[in-house]
N, C-alpha and C positions, 0 to 999 in steps of 0.2 A: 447567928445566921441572919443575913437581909430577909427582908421581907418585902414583897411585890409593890409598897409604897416607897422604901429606899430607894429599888430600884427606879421608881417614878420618879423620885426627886430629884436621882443623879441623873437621869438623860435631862431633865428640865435645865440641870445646873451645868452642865458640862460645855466647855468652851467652844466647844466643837459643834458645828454645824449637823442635821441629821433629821432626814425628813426622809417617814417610815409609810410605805403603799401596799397594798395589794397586788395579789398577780394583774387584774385588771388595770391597776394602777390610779388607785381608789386613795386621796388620802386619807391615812387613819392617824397620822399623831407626826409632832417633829419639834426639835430641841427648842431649848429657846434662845441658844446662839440662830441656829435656822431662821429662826420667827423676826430675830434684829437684823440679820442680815438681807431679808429681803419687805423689810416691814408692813408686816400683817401679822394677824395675831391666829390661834390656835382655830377661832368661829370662823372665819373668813373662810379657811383651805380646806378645812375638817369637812370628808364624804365627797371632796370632788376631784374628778381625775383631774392630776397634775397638768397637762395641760389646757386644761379649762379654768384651771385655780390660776395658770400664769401664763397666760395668751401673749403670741404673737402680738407687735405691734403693729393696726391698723396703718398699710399705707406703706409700710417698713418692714417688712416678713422678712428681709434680709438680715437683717440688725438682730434677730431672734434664731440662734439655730436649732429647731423643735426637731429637724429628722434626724440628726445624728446622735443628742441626748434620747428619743426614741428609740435607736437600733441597741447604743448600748445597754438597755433598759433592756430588750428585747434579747439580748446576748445572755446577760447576766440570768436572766429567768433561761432560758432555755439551755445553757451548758451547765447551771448549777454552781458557779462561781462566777467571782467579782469581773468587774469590766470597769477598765477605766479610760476616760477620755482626757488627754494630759493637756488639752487648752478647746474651749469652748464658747465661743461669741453668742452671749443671750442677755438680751436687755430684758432688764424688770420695770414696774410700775412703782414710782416712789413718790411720797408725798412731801411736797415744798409750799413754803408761805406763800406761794403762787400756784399752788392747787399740784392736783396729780400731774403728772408727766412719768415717760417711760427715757430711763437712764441704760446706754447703754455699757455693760458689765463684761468679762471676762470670767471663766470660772475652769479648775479642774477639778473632774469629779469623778468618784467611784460608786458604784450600784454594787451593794453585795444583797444576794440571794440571803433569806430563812427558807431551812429546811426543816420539814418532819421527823420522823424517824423513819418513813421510806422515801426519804430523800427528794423531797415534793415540796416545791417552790411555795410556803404559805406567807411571804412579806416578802419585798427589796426595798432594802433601804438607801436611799442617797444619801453621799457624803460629800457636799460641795465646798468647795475652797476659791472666796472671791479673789482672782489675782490679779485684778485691773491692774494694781500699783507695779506689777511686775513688765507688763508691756506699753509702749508707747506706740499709740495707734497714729497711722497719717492716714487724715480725711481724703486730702484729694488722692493720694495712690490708692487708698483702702489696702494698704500691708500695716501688719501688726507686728512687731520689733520686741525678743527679749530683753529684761534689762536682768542683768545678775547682780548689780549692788541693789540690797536691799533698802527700801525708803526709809526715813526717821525715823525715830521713836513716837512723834506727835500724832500718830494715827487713832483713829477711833479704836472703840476696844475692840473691834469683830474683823482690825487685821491686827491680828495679831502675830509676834515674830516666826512665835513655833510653828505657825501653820503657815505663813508662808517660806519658814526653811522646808515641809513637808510640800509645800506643794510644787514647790522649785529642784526639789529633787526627784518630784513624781512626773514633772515635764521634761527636767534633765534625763531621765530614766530613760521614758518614753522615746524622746530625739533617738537617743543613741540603740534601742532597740530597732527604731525606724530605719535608722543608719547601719546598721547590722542588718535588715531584711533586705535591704536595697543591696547592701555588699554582696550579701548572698545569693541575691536572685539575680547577677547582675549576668548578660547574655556572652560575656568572655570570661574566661577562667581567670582569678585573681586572685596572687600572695604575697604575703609582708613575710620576707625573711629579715630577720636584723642579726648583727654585728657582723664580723668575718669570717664566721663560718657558717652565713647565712643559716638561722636557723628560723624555720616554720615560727609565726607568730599568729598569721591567721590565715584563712585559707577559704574560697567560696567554694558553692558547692557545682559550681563548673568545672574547675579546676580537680574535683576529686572523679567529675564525669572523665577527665584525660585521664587520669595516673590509675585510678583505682581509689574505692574506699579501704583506706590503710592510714593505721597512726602516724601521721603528721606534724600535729603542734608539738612545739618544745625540742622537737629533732632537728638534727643539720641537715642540708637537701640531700646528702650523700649515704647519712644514713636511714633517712626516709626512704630516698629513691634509688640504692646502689647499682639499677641494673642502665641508669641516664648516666654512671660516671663512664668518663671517656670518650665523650660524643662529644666533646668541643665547651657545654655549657657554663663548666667551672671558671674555665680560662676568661671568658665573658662578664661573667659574675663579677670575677678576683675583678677582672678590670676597670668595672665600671663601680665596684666599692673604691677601689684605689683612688679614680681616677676624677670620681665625679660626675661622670658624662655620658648623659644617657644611650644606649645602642640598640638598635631596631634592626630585624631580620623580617623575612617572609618568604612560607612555605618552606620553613626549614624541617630537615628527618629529625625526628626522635623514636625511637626503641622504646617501650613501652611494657612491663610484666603487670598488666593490669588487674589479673587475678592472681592469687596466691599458688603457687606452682602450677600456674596457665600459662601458656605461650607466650612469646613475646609479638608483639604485633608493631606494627609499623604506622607512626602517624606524622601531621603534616600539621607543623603549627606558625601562624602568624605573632610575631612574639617582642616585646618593647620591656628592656631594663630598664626602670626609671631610679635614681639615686633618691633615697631617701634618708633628708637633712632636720639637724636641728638647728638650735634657736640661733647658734654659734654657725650655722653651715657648715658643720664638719657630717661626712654620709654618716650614718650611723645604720643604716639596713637597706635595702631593697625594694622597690614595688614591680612585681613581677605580672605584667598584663597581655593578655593576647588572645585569640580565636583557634578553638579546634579547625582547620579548615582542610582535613583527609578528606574528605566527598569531593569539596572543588579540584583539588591537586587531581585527585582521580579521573575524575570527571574532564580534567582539560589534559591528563593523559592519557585518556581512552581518545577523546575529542582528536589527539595528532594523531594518533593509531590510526584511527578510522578515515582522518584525511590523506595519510600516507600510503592506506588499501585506495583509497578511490584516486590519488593522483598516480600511484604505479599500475590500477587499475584503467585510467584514460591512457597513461603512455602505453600503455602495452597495445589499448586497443585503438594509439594513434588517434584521441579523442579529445575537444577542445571545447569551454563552454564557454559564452560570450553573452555581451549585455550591448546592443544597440540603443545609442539613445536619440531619437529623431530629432529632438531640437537642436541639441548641438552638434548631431554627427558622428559623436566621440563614440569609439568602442573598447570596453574593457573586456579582456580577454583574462582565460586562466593562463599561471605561469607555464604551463606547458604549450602555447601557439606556437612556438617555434617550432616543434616536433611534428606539428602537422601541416606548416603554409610553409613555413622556411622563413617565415622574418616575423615581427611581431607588430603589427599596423594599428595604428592611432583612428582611423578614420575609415567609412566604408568607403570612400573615394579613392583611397588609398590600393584597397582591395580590389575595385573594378578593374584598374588595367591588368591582373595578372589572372582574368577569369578567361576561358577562350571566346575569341570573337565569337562565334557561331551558339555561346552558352548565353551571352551578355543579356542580351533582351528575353529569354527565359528567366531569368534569375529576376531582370527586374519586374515584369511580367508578376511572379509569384508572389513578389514584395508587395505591390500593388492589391494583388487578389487577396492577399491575407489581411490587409490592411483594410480594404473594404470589405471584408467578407468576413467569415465565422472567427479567425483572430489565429489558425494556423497555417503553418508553412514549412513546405517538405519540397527538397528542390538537389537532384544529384548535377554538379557540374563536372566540367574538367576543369584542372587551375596549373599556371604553371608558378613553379615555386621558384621564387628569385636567387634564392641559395646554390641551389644546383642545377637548373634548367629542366628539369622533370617536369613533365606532366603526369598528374594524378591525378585522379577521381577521389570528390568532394561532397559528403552525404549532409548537407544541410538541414535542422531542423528549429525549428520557434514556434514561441507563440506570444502575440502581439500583447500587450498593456495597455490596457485605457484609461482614462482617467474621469472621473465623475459627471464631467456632461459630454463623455463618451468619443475623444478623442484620443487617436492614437499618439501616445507619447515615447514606447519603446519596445522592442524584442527581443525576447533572452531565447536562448536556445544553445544547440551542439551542434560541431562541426566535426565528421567523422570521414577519415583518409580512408576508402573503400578500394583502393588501388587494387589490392591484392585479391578481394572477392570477384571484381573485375575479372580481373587475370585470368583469373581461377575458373572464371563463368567462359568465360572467353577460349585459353585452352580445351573448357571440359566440351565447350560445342563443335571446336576442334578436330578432339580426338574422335567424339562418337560421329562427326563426319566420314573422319575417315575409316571408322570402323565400317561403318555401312557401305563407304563404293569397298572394301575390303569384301564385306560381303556378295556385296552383288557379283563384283567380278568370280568370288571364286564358285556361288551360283550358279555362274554362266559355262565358267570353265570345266566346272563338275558333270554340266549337261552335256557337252559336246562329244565327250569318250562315250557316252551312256545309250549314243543312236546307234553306232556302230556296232556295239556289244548286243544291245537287241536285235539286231538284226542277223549277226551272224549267229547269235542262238538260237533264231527262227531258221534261219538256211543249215543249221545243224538236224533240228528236228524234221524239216523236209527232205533233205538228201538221205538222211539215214533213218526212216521211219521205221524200221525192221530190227536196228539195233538197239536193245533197251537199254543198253547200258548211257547208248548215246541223247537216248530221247531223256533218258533221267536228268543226264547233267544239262540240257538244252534246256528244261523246264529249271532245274536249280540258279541257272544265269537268269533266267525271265524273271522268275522272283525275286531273286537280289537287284536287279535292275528297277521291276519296280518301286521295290523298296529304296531303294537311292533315290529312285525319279520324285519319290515322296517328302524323302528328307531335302533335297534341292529345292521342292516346290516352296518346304517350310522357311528354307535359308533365303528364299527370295521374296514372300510374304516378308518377313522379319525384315530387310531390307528396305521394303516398299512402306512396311509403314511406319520403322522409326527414322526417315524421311519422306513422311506427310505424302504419299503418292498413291496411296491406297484412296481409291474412291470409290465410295457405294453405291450402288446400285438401289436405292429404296422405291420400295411398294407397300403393298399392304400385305404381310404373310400372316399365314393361319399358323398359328405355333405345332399345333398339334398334325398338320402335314410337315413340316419341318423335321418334328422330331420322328415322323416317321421315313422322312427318306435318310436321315441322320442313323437310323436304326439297321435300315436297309447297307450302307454304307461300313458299319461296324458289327454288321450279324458274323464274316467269315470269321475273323477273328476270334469271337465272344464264342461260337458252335465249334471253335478250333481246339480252343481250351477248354471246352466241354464244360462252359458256363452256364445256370440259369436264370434267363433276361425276364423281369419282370415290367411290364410297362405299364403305367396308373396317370390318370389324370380325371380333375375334378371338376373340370372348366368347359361350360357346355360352349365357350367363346371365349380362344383366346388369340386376340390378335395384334399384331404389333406394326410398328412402321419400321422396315428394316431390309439390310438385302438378306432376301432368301438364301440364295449360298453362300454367302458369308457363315449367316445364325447354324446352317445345317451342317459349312464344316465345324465350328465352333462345339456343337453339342456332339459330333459324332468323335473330335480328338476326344471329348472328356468320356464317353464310354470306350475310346478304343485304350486309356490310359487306364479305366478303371479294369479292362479287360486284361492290359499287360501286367498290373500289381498288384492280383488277384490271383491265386495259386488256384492250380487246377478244379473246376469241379466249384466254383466260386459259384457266388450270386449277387445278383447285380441288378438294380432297381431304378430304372429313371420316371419318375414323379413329377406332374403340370400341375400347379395350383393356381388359380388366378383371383384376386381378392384388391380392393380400392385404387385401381388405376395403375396395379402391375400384375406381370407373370412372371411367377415363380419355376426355374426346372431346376430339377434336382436330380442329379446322379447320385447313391447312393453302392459302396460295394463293403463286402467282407473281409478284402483283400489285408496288404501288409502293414495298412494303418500311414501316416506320417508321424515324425519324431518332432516332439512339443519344439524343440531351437529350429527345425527344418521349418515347420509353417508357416513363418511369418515371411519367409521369402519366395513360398514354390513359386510365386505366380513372376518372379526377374528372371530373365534372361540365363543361361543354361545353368540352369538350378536341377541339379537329379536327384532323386533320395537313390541311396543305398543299395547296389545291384546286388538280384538274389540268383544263387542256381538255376531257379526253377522258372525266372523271366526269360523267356523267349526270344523279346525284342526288347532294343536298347533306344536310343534317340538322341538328340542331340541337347535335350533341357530348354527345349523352347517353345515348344507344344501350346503352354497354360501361359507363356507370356505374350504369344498372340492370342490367344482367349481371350485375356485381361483385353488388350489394346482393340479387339475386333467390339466386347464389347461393349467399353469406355465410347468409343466411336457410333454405338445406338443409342447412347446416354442410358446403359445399364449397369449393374456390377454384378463381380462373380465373387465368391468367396469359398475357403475351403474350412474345413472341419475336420478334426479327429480324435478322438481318444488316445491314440499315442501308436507304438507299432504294435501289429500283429491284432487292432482293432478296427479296420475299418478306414473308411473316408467318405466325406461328403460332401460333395463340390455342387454351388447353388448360384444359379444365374439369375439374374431379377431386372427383367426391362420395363420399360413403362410402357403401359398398353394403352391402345387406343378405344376409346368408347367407342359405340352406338353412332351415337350423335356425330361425333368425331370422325367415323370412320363415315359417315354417309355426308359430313363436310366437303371431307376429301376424295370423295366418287362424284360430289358433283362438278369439286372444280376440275376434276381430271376431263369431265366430257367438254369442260367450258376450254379446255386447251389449257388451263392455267401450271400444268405439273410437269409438262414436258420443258427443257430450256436445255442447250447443249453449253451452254456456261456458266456453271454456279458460281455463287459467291461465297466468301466466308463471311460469313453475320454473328455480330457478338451483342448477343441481348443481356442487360445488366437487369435485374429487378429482382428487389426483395419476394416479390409475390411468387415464390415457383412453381403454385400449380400453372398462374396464366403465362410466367417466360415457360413452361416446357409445353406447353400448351402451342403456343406461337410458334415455337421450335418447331413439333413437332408438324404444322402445314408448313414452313417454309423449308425444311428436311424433306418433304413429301414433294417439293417444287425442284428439287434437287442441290440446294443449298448447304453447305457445311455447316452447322448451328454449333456454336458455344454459348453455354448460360451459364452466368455468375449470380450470385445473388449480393455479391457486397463490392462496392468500389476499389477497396484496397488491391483484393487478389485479380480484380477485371483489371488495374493498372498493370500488374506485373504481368500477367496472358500474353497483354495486348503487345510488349514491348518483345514476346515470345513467337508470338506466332499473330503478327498484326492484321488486325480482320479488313475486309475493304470496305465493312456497313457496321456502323453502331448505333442498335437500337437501346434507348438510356430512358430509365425510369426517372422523371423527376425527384421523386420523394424517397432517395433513399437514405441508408442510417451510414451514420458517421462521413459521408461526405454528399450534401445534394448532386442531383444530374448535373444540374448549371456548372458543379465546380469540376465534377469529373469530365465535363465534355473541354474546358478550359482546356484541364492537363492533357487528356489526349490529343485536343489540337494542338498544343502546344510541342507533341513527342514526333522528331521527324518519322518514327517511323508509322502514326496513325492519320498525320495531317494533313494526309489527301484522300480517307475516307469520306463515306458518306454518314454524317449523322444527323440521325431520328431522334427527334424528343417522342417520347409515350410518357402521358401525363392526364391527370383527373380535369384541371384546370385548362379552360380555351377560349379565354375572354383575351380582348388585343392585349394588352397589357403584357400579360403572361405570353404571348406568341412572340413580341417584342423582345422579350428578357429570354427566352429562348434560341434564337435569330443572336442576339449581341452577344451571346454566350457559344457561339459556334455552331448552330442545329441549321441545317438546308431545312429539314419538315420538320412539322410539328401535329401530331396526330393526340386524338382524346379519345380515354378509355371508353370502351372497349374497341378495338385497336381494328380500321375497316380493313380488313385483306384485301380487299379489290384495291382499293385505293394504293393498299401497302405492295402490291403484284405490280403495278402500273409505275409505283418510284422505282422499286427495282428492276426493272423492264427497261425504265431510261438509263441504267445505268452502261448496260453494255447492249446494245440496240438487237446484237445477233442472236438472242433470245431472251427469255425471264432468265434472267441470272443476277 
């Protein structure tokens, strides 16, 4: 058996390099091939970490690579096996007849861990192999060059052959491992099939990401893959063994049983035969390379999909998107302009002559404004289309592009054919024209029989005042007469005011006299039906700006409605509540309820719920749609409520009330003469702020004025082109379009551009009166808004009184 000096004397003797550390990397011993190889002796290295025993060269840290002999050192101890590094640049320190110098060396080396018996790193030892002689280094490239013939026989003893046939196959190893990782990991699928019936040689692990993991090597592609025969591949393959010559497809189908009896799925591959030759160029296999690219083929066929809904989505709705570029003029249009102008134009100058004259200077107008202004642009023309001679309406939209020191360079936007909305707006004002003289005349016509019949039912009850039978039926006409007389009145309100002809009468009414002559008015009926009327209210003051008869018919249709669909012996409750600048009335009854799809419409035009037996009277279903519009016209609302049928309803009126303050405003301009005016105007107050536009409203309403208040530019646009006012008063600071720009557009609409407009603004430095004035305002008035002053503009406006 050796003994522990044997062993000492064979690592001393053994040809092999071998230099033995600690986990700290402490030397503690090394061969004495080691010790000739980098010449020092056993004192020199013995107790100091290897790195310190064989430093870096000063000046040259290059020429020494200490971190990567460090990591695999670091590998080795912490996985518990060898690590090898298969070429290594690290100069050592040698001594020459001209003193020390450090020689720069090549080396491949291995670290193998000692183990315990619990498996605890107690030495690694280095196994290095100088293989200078193997590479020829260029200075000035700084690349290092294998050589595989090995050098003479005449070398020192510590190269010796056997070690560097070991260490030339430990770098050869190495490479082709390297080359094997890189195959593997490489980002497109790649295989080597060889001879003709291409079989699997090798295969990365991309390529087993497309197919599936399934045995592969040493099979032919057909019986690897059998579910790919018949897709065309083979024929490809054959061809490009036969033929020599590489062929390239993209975004070609392949069929795919990726899992073991799982579905077959559908993928998309990018994909390149390459013939692979030997030394003779005869092919002798395959290199088969290419890209999973399913996600992109997907992705750019969802991409036409999605183009295909938004271009059958613009044709449908006659819509065109465009790209203005100001410096050169050019316009690029989507492939659909044709469907919407009738030709398809290069240029906006092009465009101009086919706009209507009387549109022209609007159009450029807003090109201007948008340019200088916030960067949008919304502009309806008429255009005629050169293709057929039509004129159409043309909904223009943009918004301008700037460019970095904030010049305008281009506008993109949509051109949409609005012809048909037109039309549509056009017939519908039309028809409800002619619905209303329909009305009125048959109104009128309805009244005319209805004097007659009263009357000779009165000269029935006089001439035969002795006969009851006569006097009975003379009171049954009186009553049907009245009853007509009523419905006629209703058919002619409905008339008057779904053409604008109803004008109010306002003052200051006390709500709680209203609802009692409203009460007065609907007791026969309610005591007819053997109703019980409860009347409640909370409001030691509630008063409104409004006409009195109007509000009193308004509340007494809604008790005379709660009394008719209310079964006998009903109860019925109307309630005043008055709370932060409204009054609330509320009818309330027990009656037949409304049906949950009825509610949403009682309040249109001859809307009935469901006649019962036991209603008494009928009516025409218009009742509650003058409610609504009598009043919409106090700037109140009404709404209705129910639990469903046979529970009830509750119908709730809400106007704005006048304060204290408010209401003794408006008693004193009334003595000052200021409220009387036999010609009102229509004034359209635009301001985000609505307590002060209802505020304002509500004295120039008390002056006898028509007041509309908007609070946002967009919907004051569409009103104004509805029902065009003769005064616009315009909040400078509003959201999404300033005053300055909404007074623009309404000057610019023939049908507002000969009103008067008022700027109402925070700001009244010249400046700002200026930009006011060049933006279309006659006045310009700052908050808080003088009445006297504001009585006295409109006083000049029609001389014959405040109007």
């Amino acid at each position: 058996m050796m003994t522990l000096s044997d062993y000492q004397a064979l690592f001393r003797a053994t040809p092999y390099p071998y230099l033995v550390m600690t986990p700290d990397l402490t030397i503690v011993g090394a061969s004495g091939a080691y010790l000739r190889s980098v010449q020092r002796s056993l004192e020199e290295i013995v107790g100091r970490n290897v790195f310190d025993a064989f430093p870096a060269e000063e000046g040259n840290a290059e020429a020494t690579n200490i971190g990567e002999v460090k990591a695999s050192l670091l590998r080795a101890l912490a996985k518990g096996e060898p690590d090898t590094t298969a070429f290594v640049r690290y100069a050592v320190e040698v001594n020459t007849p001209q003193g020390k110098r450090f020689e720069e060396r090549y080396w491949s080396t291995v670290h193998t861990p000692v183990l315990n018996e619990e498996g605890t790193p107690i030495l690694v030892v280095q196994n290095p192999v100088d293989v200078t002689e193997l590479y020829r280094y260029d200075q000035q490239n700084e690349v290092a060059t294998l050589q595989l013939a090995l050098p003479s026989e005449n070398n020192t003893e510590n190269f010796n052959r056997a070690q560097m046939h070991e260490a030339l196959s430990r770098i050869l190893n190495n490479e082709r491992e390297h080359l094997r990782s890189l195959f593997n990991q490489a980002p497109g699928f790649v295989a080597v099939l060889m001879g003709p019936k291409h079989v699997f040689e090798m295969v990365n692990e991309a390529y087993y990401q497309l197919v599936g993991h399934r045995e592969l090597i040493g099979k032919a592609v057909w019986d690897a893959l059998p579910e790919v025969a018949g897709q065309g591949f083979e024929q490809f393959l054959d061809q490009v063994y036969r033929t020599g010559v590489p062929w390239i497809t993209r975004a070609m189908p392949i069929a795919i049983q990726r899992e073991r009896e799982g579905p077959i799925s559908q993928r998309y591959i990018d994909l390149v035969y390459e013939p692979y030759k030997d030394q003779y160029g005869t092919t002798v296999g395959i290199f088969a390379q290419g890209y999973d690219v399913t996600d992109a083929v997907e992705a750019q066929a969802a991409r036409r999909e999605s183009d295909e809904r938004l271009r059958d989505g613009m044709d449908a709705a006659k819509m065109a998107v465009w790209d203005w570029n100001f410096t050169t003029g050019e316009l690029a249009y989507s492939d659909n302009i044709g469907l919407v102008l009738g030709f398809s134009p290069t240029a906006m100058d092009v465009v101009g002559p086919h706009i209507h004259p009387d549109d022209r200077e609007k159009i450029d107008r807003a090109h201007r404004e948008a340019i200088a202004g916030a960067g949008t642009y919304q502009e309806v023309v008429r255009f005629l289309r050169p293709d057929n001679g039509r004129q159409v309406w043309l909904d223009s939209r943009g918004k301008v592009q700037f460019d970095d020191e904030g010049k305008a360079v281009r506008m993109r936007g949509v051109t949409v054919d609005v012809t048909e909305r037109y039309q549509a707006e056009f017939e519908l004002r039309e028809a409800n024209r002619k619905k209303d003289e329909f009305l009125a005349m048959l109104a009128h016509e309805l009244r005319n029989p209805l004097a007659p019949i009263s009357t000779a039912a009165e000269m029935l009850r006089l001439t035969n005042a002795a006969d009851t039978r006569t006097k009975k039926a003379s009171e049954v006409i009186s009553r049907q007469v009245k009853h007509m007389t009523a419905l006629v009145d209703d058919l002619l309100d409905v008339s008057r005011v779904t053409r604008g002809l109803v004008e109010l009468e306002k003052e200051l009414v006390d709500i709680k006299g209203a609802v009692a002559s409203a009460v007065e008015q609907a007791r026969p009926l309610i005591e007819a039906r053997r109703h019980a009327l409860t009347v409640r209210t909370d409001a030691t003051q509630a008063t409104v700006l409004g006409d009195r008869t109007r509000l009193v018919q308004v509340i007494a249709n809604l008790l005379n409605n709660a009394a008719k669909y209310t079964p006998q012996g009903g109860e019925i409750t109307l309630a005043v509540h008055a709370e932060e600048g409204w009054v609330d009335i509320a009818v309330i009854d027990n009656g037949i309820g409304i049906d949950t799809l009825l509610l949403p419409h009682v309040f249109e035009l001859f809307t009935q719920a469901a006649r019962t037996p036991d209603r008494a009277q009928g009516g025409l279903g218009i009742g509650l749609a003058l409610v609504k519009t009598m009043v919409a016209l106090h700037g109140g609302t009404v709404t209705a409520d129910s639990a469903g049928p046979g529970k009830g309803s509750t119908f709730t009126l809400r106007l704005p009330a006048i304060t204290q303050r408010l209401k003794e405003h408006i008693e004193d301009a009334a003595r000052e003469g200021m409220l009387a005016g036999p010609s009102p105007l229509r004034i359209m107050i635009v301001d985000d702020n609505v307590d002060a536009a209802e505020s304002l409203a509500v004295l120039l309403e008390a002056q006898g004025h028509q007041v509309r208040v908007e609070a946002h530019p967009v919907p004051a646009l569409a009103q104004a082109q509805l029902d065009p006012p003769e005064v616009l008063i315009l909040d400078i600071g509003l959201p999404e379009m300033d005053g300055y720009e909404l007074a623009r557009r309404l000057r610019a609409d023939p049908a507002t551009s000969s009103a008067l407009f008022i700027a109402l603004t925070g700001y009244g430095q010249a400046h700002d009166r200026i930009l006011s004035k060049s933006s279309g305002f006659e006045h310009h008035f700052v908050k808080p808004m003088d009445i006297e002053r504001l009585g006295q503009v409109l006083g000049a406006v029609r001389p014959a009184g405040l109007s």
